[in-house]
One Martini backbone bead per residue (centre of mass of N, CA, C, O) as a GRO file, in nm:
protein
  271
    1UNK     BB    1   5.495   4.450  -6.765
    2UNK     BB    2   5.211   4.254  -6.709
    3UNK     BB    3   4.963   4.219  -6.576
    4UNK     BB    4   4.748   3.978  -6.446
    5UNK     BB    5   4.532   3.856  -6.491
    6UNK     BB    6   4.226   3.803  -6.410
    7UNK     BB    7   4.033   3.566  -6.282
    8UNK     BB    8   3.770   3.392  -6.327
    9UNK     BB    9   3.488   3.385  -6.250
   10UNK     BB   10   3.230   3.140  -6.095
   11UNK     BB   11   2.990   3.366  -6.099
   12UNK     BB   12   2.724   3.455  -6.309
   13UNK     BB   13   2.538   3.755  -6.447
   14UNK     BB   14   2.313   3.738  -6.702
   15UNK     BB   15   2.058   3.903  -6.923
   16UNK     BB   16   1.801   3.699  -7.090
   17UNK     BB   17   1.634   3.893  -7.144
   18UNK     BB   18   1.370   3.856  -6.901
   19UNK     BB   19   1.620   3.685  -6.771
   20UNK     BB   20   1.819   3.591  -6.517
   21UNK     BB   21   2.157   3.429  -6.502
   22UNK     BB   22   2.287   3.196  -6.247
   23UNK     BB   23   2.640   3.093  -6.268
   24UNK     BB   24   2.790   2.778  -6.117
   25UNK     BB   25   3.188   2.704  -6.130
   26UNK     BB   26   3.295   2.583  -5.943
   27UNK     BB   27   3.479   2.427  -5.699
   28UNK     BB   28   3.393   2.106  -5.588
   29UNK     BB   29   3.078   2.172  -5.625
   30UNK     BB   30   3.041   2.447  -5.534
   31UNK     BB   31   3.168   2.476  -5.259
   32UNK     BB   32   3.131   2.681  -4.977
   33UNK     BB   33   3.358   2.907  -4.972
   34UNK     BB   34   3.430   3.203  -4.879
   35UNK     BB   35   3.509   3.312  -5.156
   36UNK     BB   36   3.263   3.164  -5.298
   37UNK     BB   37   3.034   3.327  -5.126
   38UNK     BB   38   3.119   3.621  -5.229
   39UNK     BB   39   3.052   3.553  -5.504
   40UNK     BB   40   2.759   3.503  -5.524
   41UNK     BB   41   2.654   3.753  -5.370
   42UNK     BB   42   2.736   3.974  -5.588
   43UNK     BB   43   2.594   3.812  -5.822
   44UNK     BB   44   2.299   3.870  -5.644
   45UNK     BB   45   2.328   4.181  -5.693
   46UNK     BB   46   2.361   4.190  -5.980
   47UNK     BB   47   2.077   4.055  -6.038
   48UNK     BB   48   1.904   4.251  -5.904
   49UNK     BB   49   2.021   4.496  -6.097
   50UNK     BB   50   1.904   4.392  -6.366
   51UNK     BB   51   1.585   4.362  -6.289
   52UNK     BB   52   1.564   4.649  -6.167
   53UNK     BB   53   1.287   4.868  -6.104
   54UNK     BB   54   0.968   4.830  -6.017
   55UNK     BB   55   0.864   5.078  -6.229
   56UNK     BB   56   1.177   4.929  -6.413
   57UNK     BB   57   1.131   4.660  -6.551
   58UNK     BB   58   1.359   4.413  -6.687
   59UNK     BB   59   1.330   4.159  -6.517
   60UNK     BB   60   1.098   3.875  -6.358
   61UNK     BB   61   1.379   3.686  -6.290
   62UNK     BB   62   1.543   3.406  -6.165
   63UNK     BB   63   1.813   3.204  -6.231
   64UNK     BB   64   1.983   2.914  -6.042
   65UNK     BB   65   2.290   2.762  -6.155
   66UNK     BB   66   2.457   2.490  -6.266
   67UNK     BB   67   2.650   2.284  -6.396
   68UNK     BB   68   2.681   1.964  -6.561
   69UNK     BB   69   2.610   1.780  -6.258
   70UNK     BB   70   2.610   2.079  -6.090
   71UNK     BB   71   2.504   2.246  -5.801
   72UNK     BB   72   2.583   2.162  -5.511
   73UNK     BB   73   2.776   2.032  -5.201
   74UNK     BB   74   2.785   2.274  -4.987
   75UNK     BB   75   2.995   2.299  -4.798
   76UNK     BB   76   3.392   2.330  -4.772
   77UNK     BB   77   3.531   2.086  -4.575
   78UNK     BB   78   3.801   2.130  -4.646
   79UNK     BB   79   3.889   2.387  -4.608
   80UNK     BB   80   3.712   2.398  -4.307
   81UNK     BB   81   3.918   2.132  -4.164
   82UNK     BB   82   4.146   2.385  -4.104
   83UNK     BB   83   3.984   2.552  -3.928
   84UNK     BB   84   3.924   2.801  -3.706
   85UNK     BB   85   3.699   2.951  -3.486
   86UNK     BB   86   3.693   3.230  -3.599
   87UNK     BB   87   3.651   3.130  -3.890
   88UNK     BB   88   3.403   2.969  -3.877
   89UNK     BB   89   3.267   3.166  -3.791
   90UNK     BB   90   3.256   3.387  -4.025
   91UNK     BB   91   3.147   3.166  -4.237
   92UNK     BB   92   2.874   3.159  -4.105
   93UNK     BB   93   2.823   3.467  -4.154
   94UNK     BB   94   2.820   3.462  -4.441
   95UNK     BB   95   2.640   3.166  -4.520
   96UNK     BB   96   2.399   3.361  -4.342
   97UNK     BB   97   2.412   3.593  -4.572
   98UNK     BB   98   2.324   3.453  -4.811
   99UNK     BB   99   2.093   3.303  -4.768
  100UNK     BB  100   1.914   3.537  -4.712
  101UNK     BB  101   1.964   3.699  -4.933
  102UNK     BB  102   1.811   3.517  -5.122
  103UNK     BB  103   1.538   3.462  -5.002
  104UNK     BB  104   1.512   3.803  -5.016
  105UNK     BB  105   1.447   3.866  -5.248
  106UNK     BB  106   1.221   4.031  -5.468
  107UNK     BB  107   1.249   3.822  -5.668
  108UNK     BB  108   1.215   3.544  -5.836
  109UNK     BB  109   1.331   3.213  -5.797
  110UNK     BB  110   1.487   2.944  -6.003
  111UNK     BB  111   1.606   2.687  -5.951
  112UNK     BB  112   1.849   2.473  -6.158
  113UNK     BB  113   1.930   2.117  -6.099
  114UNK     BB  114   2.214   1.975  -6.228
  115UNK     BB  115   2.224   1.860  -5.955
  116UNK     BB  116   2.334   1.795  -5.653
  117UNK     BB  117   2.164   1.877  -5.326
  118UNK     BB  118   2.357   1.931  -5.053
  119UNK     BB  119   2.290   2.090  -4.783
  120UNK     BB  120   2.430   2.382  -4.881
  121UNK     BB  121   2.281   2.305  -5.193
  122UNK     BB  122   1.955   2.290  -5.025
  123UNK     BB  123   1.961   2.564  -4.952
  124UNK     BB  124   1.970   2.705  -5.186
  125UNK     BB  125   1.710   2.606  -5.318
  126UNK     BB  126   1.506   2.666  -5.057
  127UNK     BB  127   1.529   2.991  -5.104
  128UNK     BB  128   1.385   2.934  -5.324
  129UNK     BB  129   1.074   2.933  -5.535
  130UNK     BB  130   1.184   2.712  -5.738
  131UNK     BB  131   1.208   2.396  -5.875
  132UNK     BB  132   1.453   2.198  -6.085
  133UNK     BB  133   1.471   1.883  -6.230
  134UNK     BB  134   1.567   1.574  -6.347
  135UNK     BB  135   1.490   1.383  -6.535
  136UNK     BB  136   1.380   1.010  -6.562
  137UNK     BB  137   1.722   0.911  -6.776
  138UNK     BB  138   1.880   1.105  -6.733
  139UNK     BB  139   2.189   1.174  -6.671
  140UNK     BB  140   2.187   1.356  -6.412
  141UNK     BB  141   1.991   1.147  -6.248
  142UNK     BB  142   2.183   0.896  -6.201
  143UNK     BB  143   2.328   1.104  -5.928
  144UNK     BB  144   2.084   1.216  -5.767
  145UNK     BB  145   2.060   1.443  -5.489
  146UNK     BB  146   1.910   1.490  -5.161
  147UNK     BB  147   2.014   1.687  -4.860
  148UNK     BB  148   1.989   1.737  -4.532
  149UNK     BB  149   2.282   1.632  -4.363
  150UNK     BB  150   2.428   1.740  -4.089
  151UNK     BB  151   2.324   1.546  -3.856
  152UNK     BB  152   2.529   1.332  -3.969
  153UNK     BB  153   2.768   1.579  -3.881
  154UNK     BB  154   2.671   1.737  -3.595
  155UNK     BB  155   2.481   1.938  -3.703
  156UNK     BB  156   2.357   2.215  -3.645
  157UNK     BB  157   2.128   2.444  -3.744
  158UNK     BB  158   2.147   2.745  -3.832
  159UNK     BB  159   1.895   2.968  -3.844
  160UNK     BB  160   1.873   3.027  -4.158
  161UNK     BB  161   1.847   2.746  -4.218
  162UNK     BB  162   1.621   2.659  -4.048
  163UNK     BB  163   1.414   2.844  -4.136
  164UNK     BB  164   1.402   2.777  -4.471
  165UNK     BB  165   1.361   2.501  -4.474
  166UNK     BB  166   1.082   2.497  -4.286
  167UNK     BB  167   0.922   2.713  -4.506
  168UNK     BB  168   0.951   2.494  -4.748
  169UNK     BB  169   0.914   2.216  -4.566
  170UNK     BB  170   0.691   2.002  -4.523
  171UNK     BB  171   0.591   1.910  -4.200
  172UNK     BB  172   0.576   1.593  -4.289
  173UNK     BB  173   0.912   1.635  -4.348
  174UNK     BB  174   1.084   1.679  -4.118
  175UNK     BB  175   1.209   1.455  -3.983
  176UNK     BB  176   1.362   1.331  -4.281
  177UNK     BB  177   1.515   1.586  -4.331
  178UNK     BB  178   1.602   1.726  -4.079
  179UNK     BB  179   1.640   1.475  -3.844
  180UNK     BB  180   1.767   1.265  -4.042
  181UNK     BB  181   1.898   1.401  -4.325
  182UNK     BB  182   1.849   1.268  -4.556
  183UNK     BB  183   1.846   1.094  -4.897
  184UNK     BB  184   1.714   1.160  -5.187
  185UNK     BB  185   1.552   1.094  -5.481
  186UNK     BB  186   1.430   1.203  -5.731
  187UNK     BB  187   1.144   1.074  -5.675
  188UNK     BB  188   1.114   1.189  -5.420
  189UNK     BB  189   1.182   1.480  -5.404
  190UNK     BB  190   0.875   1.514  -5.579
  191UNK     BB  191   0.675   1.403  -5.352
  192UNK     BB  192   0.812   1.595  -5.152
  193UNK     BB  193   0.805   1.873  -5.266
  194UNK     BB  194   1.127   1.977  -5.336
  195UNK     BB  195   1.010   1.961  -5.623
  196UNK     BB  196   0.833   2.106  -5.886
  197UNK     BB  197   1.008   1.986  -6.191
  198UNK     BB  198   1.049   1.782  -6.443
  199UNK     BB  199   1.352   1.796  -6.677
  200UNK     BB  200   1.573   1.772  -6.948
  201UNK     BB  201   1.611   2.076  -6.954
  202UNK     BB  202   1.626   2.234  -6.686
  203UNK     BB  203   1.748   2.540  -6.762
  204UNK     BB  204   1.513   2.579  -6.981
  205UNK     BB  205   1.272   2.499  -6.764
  206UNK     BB  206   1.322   2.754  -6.598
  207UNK     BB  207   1.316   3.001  -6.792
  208UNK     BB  208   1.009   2.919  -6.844
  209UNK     BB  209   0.930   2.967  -6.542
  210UNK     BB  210   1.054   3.239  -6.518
  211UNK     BB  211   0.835   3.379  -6.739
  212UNK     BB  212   0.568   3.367  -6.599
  213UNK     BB  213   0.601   3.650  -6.427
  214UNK     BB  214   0.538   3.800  -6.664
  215UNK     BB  215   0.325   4.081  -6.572
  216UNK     BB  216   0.389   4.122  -6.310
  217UNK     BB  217   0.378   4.283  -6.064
  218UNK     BB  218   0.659   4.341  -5.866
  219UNK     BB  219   0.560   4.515  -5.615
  220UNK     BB  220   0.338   4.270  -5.528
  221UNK     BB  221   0.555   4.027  -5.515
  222UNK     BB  222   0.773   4.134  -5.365
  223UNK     BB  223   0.583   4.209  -5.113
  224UNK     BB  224   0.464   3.939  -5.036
  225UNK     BB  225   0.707   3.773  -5.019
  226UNK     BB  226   0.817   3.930  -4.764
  227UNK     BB  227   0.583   3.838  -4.616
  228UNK     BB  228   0.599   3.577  -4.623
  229UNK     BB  229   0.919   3.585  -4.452
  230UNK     BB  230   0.913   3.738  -4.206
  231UNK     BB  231   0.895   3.514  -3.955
  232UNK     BB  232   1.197   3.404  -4.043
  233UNK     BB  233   1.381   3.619  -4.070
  234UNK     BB  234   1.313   3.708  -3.733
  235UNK     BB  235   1.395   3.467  -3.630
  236UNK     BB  236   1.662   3.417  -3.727
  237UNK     BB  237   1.832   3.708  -3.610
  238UNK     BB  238   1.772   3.643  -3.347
  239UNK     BB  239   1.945   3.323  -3.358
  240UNK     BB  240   2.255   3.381  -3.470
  241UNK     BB  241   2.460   3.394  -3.230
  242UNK     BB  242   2.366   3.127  -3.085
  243UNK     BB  243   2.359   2.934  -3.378
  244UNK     BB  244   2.691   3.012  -3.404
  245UNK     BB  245   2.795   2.879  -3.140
  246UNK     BB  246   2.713   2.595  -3.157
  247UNK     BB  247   2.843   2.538  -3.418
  248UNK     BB  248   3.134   2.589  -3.378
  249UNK     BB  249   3.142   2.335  -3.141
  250UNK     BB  250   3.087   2.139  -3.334
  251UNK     BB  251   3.269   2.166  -3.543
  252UNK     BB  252   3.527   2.104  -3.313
  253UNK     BB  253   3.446   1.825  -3.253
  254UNK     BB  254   3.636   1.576  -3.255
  255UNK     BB  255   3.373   1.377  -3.359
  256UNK     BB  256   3.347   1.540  -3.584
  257UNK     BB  257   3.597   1.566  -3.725
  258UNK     BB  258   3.613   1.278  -3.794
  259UNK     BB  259   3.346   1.259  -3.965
  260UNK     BB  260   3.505   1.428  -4.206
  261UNK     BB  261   3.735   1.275  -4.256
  262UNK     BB  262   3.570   1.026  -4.363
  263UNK     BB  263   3.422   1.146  -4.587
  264UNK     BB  264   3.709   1.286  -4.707
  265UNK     BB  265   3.805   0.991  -4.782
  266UNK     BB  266   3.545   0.881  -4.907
  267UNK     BB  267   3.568   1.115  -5.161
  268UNK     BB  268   3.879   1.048  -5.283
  269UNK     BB  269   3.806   0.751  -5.371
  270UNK     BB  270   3.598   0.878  -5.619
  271UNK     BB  271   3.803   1.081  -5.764
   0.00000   0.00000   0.00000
């Protein structure tokens, strides 16, 4: 009798010429479950090991993409909806051992946003270093927003989510990204700064704006990368324990928990 095939990865890392491209292919829109975090964690550990050591630079950074019409829609809500608080507990440790690890690669990564980024798969775009959205006209666009949603399901942000976020979007914005939650749509995502480039080509157009990194030195960007990040890193650490503690007491509140159920039924309606 034949042992079973393994299943085929979510997230592949694969070095195309000069550049990483990390593909992810989850189900339910890339949502982040733990086993989806463990693969995608995996995956950035092996796009780092592909683009060598820094006195032998083997690629000059990494591009970050998911399926067509679709990047992140965030924690993955059905799982998470079932979950004890140990468990609860556990997977914020996991995905935000995820969030700082993207965070802090030591070279360029570069978001190509394929679809929408709402939660925690707007803290993966803003954990990298630039962002590539859909041109307005195209199919990608007609359903594109971004939007760090949590404190509209009552969740306020745990330490390394609210550091990356902090660290990316502008002071001016931190109201209506943070405090309100807001979902903007492809052209204000782009005036407020929350991506750098828009292109009918996304993957394409990352991959070109990663190759631009290409001659510079590894060891002073790497360097400098993890300078610019040290007191948002420091931040975050030092208060993993106790807004994981705040989060999980959010996260089973009953009024939370209603609230996601509504939520999720009015996904399955779209469905």
């Amino acid at each position: 009798m034949k042992p079973p095939r393994p299943s085929p990865s979510s997230v592949t890392a694969t070095r195309e010429g000069d550049v990483v491209v990390v593909r992810m292919s989850g189900p339910r829109g890339n949502a982040l479950s733990p086993s989806f975090v463990k693969e995608l964690s995996l995956a950035l550990y092996q796009a780092e090991q592909l683009c060598g050591d820094v006195d032998e630079p083997q690629a000059c950074a990494i591009v970050l993409c998911g399926k067509d019409g679709v990047f992140c829609g965030g924690l993955d809500l059905k799982e998470g909806h079932a979950m004890d608080r140990g468990a609860v507990a556990a997977w914020v440790d996991a995905f935000e051992a995820l969030f700082l690890q993207l965070f802090a690669l030591r070279v360029p990564v570069v978001a190509a946003l394929t679809g929408s980024a709402i939660a925690g798969g707007a803290v993966l775009a803003l954990a990298c270093d630039e962002r590539v959205a859909p041109l307005p006209g195209t199919k990608a666009a007609s359903t594109f927003a971004f939007g760090l949603t949590e404190v509209t399901l009552g969740l306020p942000f745990p330490s390394a989510v609210l550091e990356i976020a902090r660290f990316a979007v502008g002071h001016e914005s931190h109201v209506d990204v943070l405090l309100r939650g807001k979902r903007f749509d492809l052209r204000e995502t782009f005036t407020r700064n929350l991506v750098d480039e828009l292109a009918e080509d996304v993957v394409g157009a990352a991959v070109e704006r990663a190759r631009t990194w290409q001659g510079m030195s590894p060891r002073a960007v790497g360097k400098t990368k993890l300078d610019l990040r040290h007191d948002a890193l420091t931040r975050a650490r030092a208060r993993a324990i106790e807004s994981r503690r705040v989060f999980v007491e959010s996260w089973c509140d009953p009024q939370n928990a209603a609230r996601r159920e509504a939520l999720l039924a009015q996904l399955a309606t779209k469905a």
